[in-house]
mmCIF file of the N, C-alpha and C atoms, coordinates in Angstrom:
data_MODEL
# 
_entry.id   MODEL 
# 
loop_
_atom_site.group_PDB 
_atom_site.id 
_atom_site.type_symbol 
_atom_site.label_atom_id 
_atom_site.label_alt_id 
_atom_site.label_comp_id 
_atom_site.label_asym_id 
_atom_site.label_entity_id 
_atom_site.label_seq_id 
_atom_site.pdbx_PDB_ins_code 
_atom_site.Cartn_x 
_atom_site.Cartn_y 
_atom_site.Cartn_z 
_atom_site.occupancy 
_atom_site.B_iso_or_equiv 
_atom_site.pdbx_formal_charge 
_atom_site.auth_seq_id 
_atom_site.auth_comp_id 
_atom_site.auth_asym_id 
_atom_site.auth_atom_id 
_atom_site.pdbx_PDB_model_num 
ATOM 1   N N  . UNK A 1 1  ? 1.078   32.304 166.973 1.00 0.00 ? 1  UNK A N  1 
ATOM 2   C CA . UNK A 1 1  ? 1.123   31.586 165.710 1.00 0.00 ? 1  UNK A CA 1 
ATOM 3   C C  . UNK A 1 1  ? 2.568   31.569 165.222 1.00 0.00 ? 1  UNK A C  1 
ATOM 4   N N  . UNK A 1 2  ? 2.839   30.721 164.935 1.00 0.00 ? 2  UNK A N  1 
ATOM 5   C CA . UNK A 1 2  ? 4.417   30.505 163.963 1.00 0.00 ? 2  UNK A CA 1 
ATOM 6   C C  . UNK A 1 2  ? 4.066   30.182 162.803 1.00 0.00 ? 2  UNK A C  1 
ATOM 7   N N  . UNK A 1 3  ? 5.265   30.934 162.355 1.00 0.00 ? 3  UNK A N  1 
ATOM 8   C CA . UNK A 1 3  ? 5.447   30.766 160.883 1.00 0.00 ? 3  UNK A CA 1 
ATOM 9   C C  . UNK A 1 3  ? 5.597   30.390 159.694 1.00 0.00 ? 3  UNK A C  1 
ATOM 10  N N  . UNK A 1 4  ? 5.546   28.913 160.191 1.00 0.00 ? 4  UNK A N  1 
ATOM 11  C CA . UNK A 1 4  ? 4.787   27.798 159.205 1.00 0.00 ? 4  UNK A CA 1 
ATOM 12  C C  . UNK A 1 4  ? 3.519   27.805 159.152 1.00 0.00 ? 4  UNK A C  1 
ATOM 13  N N  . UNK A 1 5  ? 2.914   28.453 160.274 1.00 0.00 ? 5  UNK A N  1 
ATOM 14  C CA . UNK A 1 5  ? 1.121   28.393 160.169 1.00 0.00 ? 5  UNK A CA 1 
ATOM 15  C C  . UNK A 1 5  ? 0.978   29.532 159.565 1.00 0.00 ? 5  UNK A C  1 
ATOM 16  N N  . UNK A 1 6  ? 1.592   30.503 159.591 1.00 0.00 ? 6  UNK A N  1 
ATOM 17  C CA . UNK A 1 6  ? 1.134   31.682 159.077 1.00 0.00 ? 6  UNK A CA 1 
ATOM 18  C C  . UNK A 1 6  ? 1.372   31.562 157.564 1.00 0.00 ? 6  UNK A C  1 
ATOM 19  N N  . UNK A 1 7  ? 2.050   30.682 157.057 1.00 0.00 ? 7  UNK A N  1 
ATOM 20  C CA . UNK A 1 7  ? 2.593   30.916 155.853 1.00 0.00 ? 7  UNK A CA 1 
ATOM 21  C C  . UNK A 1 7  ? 1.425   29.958 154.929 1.00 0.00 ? 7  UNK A C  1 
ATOM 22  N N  . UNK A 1 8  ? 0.841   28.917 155.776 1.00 0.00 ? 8  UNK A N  1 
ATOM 23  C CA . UNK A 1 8  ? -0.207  28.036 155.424 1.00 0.00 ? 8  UNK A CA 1 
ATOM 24  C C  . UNK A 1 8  ? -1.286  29.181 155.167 1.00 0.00 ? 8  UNK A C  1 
ATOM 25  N N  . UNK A 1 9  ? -1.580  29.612 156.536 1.00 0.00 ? 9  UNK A N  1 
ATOM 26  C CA . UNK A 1 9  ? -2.968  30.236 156.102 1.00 0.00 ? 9  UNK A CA 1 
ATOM 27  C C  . UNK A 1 9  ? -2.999  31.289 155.103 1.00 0.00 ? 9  UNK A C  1 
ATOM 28  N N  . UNK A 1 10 ? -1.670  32.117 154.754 1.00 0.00 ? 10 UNK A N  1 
ATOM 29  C CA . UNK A 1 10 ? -1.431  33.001 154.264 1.00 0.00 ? 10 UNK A CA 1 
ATOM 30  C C  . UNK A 1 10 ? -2.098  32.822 152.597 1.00 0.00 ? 10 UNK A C  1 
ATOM 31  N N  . UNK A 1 11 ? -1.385  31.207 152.274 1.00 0.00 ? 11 UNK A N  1 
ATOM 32  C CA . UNK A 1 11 ? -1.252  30.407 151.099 1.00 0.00 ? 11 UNK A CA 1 
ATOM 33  C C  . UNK A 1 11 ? -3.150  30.273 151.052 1.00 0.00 ? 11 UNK A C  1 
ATOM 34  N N  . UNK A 1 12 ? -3.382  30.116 151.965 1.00 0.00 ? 12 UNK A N  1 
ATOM 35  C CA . UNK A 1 12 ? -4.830  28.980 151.633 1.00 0.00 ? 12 UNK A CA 1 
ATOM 36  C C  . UNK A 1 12 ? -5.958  30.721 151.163 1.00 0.00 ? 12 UNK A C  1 
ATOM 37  N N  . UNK A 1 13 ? -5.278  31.495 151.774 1.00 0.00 ? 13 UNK A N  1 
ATOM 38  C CA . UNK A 1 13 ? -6.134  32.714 151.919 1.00 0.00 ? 13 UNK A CA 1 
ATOM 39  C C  . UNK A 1 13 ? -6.116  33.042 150.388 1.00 0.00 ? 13 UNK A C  1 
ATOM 40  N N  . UNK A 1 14 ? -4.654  33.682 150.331 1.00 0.00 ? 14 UNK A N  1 
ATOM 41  C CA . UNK A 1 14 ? -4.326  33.673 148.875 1.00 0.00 ? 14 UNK A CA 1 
ATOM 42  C C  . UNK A 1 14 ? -5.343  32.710 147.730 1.00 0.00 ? 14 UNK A C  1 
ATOM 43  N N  . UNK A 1 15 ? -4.766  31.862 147.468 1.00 0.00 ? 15 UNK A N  1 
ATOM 44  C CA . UNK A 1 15 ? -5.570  30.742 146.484 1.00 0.00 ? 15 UNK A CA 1 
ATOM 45  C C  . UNK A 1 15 ? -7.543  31.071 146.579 1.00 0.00 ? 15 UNK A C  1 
ATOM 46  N N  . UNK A 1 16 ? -7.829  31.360 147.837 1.00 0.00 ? 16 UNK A N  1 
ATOM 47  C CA . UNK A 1 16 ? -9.240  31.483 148.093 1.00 0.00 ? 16 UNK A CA 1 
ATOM 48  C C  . UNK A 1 16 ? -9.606  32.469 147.197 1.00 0.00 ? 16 UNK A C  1 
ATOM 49  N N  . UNK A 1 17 ? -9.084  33.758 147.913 1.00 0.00 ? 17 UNK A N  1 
ATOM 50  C CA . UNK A 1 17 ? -9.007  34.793 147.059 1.00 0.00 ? 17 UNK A CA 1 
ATOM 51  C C  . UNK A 1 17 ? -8.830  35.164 145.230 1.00 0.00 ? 17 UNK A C  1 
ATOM 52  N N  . UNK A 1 18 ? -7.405  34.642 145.129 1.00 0.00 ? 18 UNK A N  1 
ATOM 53  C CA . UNK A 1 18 ? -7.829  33.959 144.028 1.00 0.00 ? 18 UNK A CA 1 
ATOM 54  C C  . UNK A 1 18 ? -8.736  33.822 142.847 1.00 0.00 ? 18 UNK A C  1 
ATOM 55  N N  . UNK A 1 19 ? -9.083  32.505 143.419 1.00 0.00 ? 19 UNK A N  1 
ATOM 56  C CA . UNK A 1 19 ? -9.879  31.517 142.891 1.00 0.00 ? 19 UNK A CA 1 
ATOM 57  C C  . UNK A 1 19 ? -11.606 32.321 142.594 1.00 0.00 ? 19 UNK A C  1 
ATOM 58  N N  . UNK A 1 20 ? -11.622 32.947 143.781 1.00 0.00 ? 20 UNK A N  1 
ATOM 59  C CA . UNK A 1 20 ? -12.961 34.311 143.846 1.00 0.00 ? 20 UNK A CA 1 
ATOM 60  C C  . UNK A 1 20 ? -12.862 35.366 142.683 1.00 0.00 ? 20 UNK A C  1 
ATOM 61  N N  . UNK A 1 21 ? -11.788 35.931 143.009 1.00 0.00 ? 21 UNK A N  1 
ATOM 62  C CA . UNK A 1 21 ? -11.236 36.701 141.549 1.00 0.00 ? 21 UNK A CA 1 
ATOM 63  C C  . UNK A 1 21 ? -11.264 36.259 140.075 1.00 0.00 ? 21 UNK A C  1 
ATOM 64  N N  . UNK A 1 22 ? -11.175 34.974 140.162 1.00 0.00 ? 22 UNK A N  1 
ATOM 65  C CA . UNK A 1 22 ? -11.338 34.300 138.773 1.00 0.00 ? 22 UNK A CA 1 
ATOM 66  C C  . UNK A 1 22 ? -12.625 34.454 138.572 1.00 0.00 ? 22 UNK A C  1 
ATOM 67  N N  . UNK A 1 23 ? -13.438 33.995 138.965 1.00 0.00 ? 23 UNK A N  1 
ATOM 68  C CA . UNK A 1 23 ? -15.021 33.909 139.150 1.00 0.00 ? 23 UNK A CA 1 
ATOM 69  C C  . UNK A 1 23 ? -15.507 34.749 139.147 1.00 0.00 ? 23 UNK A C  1 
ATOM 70  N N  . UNK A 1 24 ? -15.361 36.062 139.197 1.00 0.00 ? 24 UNK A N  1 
ATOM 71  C CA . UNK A 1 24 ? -16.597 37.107 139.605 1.00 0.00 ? 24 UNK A CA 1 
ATOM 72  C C  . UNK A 1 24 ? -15.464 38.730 138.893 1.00 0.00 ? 24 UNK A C  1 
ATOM 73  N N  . UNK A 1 25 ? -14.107 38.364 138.399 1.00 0.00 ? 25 UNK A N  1 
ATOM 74  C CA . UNK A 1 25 ? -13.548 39.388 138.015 1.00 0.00 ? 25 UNK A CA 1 
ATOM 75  C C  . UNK A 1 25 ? -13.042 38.977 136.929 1.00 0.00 ? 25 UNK A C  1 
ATOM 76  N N  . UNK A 1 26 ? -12.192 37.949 136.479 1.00 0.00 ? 26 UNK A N  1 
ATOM 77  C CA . UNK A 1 26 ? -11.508 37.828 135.484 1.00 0.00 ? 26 UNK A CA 1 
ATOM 78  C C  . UNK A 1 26 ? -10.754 36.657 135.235 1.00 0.00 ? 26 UNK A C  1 
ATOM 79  N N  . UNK A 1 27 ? -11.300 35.760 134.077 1.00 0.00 ? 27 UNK A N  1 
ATOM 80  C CA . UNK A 1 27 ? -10.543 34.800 134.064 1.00 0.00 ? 27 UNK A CA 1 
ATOM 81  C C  . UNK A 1 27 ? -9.007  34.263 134.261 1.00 0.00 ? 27 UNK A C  1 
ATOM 82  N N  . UNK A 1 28 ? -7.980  35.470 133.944 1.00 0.00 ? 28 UNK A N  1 
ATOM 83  C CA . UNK A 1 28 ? -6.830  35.497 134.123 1.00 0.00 ? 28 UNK A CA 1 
ATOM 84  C C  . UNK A 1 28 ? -6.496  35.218 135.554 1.00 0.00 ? 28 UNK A C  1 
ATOM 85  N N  . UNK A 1 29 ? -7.395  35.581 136.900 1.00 0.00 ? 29 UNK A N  1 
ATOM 86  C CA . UNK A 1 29 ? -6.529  35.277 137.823 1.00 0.00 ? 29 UNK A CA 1 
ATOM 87  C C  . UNK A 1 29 ? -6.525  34.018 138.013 1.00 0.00 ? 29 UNK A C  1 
ATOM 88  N N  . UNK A 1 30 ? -6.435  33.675 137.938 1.00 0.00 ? 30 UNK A N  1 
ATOM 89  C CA . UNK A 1 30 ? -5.952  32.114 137.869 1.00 0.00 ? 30 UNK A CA 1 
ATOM 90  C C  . UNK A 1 30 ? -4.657  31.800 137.524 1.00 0.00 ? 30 UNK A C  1 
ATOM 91  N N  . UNK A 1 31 ? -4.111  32.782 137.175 1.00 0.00 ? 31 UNK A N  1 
ATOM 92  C CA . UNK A 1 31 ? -2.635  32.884 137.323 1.00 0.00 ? 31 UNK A CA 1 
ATOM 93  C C  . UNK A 1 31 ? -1.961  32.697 138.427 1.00 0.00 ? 31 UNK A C  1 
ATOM 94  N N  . UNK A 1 32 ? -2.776  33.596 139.600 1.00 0.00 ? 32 UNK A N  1 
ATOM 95  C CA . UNK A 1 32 ? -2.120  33.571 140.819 1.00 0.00 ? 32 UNK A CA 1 
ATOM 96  C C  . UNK A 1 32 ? -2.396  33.054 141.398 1.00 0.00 ? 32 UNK A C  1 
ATOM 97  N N  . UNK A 1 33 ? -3.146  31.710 141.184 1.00 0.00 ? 33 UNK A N  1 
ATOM 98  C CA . UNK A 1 33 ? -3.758  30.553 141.860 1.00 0.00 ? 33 UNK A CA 1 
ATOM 99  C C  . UNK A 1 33 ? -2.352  29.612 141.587 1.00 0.00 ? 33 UNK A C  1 
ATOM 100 N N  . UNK A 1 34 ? -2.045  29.257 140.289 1.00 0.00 ? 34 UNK A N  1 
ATOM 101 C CA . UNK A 1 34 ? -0.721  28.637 139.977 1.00 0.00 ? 34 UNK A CA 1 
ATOM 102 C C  . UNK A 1 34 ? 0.536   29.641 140.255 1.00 0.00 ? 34 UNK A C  1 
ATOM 103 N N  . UNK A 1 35 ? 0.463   30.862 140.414 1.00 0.00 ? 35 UNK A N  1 
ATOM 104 C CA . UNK A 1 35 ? 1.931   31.027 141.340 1.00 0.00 ? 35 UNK A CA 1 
ATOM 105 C C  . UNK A 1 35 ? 2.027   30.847 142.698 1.00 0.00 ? 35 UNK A C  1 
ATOM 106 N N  . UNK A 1 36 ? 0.512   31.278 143.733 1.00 0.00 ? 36 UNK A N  1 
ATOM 107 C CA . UNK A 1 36 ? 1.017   30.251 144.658 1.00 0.00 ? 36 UNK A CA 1 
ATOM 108 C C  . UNK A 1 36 ? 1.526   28.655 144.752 1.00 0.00 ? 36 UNK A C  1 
ATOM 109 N N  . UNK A 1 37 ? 0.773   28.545 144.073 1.00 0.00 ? 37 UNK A N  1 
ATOM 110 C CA . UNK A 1 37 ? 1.075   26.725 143.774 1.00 0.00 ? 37 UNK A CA 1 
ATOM 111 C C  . UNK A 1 37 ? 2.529   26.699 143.873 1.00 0.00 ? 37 UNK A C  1 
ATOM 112 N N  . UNK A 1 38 ? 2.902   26.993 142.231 1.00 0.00 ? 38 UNK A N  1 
ATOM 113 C CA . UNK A 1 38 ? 4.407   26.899 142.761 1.00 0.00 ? 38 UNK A CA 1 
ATOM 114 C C  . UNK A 1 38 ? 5.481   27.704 143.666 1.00 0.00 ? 38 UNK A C  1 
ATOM 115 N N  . UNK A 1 39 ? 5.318   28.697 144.013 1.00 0.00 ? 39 UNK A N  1 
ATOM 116 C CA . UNK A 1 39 ? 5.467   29.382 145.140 1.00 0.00 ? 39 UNK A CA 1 
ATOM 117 C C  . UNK A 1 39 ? 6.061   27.838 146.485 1.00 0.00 ? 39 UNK A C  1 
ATOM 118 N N  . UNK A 1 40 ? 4.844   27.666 146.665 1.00 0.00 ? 40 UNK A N  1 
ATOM 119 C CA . UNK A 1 40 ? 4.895   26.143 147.544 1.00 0.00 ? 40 UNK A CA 1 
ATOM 120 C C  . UNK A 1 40 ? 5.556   25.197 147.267 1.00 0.00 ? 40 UNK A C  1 
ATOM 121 N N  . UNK A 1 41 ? 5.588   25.207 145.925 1.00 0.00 ? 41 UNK A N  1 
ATOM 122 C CA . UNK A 1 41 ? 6.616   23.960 145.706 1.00 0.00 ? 41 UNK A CA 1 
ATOM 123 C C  . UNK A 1 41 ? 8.224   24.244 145.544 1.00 0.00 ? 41 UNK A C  1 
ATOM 124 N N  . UNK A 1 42 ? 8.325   25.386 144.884 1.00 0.00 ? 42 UNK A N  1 
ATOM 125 C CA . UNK A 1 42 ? 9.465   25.702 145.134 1.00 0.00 ? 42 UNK A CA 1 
ATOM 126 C C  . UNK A 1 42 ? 10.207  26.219 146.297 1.00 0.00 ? 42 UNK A C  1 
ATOM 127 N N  . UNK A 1 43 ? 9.432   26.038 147.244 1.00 0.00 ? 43 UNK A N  1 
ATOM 128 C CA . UNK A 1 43 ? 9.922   26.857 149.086 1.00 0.00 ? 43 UNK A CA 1 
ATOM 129 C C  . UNK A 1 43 ? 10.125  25.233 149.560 1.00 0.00 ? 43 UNK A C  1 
ATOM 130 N N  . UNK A 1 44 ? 9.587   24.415 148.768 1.00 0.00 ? 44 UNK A N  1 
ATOM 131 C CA . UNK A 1 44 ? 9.847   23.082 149.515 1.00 0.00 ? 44 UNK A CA 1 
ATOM 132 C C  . UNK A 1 44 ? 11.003  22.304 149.139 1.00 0.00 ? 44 UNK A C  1 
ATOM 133 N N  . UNK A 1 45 ? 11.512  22.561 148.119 1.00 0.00 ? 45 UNK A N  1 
ATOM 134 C CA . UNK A 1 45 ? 12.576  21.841 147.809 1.00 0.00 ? 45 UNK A CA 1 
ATOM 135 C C  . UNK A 1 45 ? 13.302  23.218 147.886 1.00 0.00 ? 45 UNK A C  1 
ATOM 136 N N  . UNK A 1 46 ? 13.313  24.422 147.963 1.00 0.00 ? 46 UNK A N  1 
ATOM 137 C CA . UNK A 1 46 ? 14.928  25.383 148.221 1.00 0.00 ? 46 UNK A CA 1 
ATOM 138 C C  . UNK A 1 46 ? 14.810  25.681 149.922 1.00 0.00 ? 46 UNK A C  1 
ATOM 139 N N  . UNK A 1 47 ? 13.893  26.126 151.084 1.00 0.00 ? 47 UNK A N  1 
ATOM 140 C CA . UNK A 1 47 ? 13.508  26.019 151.381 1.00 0.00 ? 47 UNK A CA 1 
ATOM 141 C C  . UNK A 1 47 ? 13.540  27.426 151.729 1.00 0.00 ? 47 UNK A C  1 
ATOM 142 N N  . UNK A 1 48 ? 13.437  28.180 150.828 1.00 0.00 ? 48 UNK A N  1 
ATOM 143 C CA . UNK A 1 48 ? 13.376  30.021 150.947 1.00 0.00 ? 48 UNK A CA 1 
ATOM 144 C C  . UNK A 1 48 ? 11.796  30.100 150.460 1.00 0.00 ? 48 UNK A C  1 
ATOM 145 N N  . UNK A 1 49 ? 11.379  31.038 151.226 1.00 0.00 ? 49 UNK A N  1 
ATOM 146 C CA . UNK A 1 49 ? 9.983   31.506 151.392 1.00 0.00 ? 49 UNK A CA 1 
ATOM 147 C C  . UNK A 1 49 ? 10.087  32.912 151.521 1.00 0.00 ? 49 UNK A C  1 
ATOM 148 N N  . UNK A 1 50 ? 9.432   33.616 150.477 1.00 0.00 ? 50 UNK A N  1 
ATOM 149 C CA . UNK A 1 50 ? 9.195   35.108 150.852 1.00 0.00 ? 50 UNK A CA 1 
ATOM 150 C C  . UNK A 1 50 ? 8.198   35.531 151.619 1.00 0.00 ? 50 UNK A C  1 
ATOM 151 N N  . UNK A 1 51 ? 7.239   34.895 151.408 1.00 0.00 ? 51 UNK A N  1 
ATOM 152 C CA . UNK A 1 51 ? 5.860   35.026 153.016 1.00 0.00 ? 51 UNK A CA 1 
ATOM 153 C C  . UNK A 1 51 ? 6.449   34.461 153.804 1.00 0.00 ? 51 UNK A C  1 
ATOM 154 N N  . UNK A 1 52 ? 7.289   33.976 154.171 1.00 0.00 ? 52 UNK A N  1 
ATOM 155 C CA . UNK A 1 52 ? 7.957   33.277 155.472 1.00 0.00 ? 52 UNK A CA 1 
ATOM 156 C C  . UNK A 1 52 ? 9.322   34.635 156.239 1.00 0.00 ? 52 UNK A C  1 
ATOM 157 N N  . UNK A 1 53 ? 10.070  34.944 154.806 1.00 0.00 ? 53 UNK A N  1 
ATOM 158 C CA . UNK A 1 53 ? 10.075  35.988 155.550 1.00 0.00 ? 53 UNK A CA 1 
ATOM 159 C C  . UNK A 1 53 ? 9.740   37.484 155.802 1.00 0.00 ? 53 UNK A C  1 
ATOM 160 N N  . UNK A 1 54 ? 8.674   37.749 155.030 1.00 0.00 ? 54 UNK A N  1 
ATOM 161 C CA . UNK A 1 54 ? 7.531   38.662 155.504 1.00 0.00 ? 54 UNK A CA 1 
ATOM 162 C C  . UNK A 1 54 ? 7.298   38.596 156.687 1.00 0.00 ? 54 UNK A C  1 
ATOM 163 N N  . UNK A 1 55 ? 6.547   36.929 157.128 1.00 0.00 ? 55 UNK A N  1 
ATOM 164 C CA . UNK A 1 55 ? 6.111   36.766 158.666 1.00 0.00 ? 55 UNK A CA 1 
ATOM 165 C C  . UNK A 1 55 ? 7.004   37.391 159.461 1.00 0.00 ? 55 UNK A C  1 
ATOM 166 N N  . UNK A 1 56 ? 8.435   36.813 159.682 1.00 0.00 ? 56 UNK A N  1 
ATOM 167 C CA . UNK A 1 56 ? 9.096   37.053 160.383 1.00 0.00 ? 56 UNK A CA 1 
ATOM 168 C C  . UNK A 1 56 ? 9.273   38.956 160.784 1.00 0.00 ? 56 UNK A C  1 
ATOM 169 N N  . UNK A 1 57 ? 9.400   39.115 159.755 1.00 0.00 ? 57 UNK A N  1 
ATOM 170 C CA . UNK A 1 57 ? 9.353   40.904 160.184 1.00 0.00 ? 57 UNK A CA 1 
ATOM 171 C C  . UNK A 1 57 ? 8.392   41.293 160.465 1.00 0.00 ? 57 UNK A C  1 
ATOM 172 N N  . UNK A 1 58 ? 7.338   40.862 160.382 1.00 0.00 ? 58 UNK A N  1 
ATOM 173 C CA . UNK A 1 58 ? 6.175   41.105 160.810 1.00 0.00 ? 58 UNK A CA 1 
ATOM 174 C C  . UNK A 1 58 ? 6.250   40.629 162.542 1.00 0.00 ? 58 UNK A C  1 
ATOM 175 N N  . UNK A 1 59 ? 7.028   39.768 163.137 1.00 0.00 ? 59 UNK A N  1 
ATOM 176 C CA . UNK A 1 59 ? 7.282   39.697 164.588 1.00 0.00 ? 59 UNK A CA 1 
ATOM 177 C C  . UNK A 1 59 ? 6.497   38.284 164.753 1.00 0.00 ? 59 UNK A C  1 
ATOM 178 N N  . UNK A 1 60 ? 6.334   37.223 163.650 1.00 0.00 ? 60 UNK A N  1 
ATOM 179 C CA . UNK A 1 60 ? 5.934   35.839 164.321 1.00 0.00 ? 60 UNK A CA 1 
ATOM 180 C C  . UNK A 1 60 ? 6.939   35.092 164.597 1.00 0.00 ? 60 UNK A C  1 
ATOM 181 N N  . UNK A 1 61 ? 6.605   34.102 165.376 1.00 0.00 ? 61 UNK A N  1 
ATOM 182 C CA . UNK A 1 61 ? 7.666   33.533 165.933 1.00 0.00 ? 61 UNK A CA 1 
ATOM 183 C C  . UNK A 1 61 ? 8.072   32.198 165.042 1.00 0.00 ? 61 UNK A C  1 
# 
């Protein structure tokens, strides 16, 4: 897996999670539903990613 995929699924996992947490724990997370969000948007226009480089030390390619 490389590290654009990892950083996808990482994201989609996240938000899932989330979004579960909102629902069944506490309305507030939903916070971290909109910091991934922008998380994503801001890795797209700077193009620095901190789960991106997590992956990498983690040994993806």
């Amino acid at each position: 897996m490389t590290v654009d995929n990892g950083v996808r699924v990482f994201a989609g996992m996240m938000v899932l999670v989330s979004l579960a947490l909102t629902a069944y724990v506490h309305p507030n997370f939903v916070w971290l539903t909109a910091f991934v969000g922008l998380n994503l948007i801001q890795s797209a226009f700077t193009g620095f990613c901190p789960a991106a480089s997590l992956l990498k030390k983690l040994g993806l390619k």
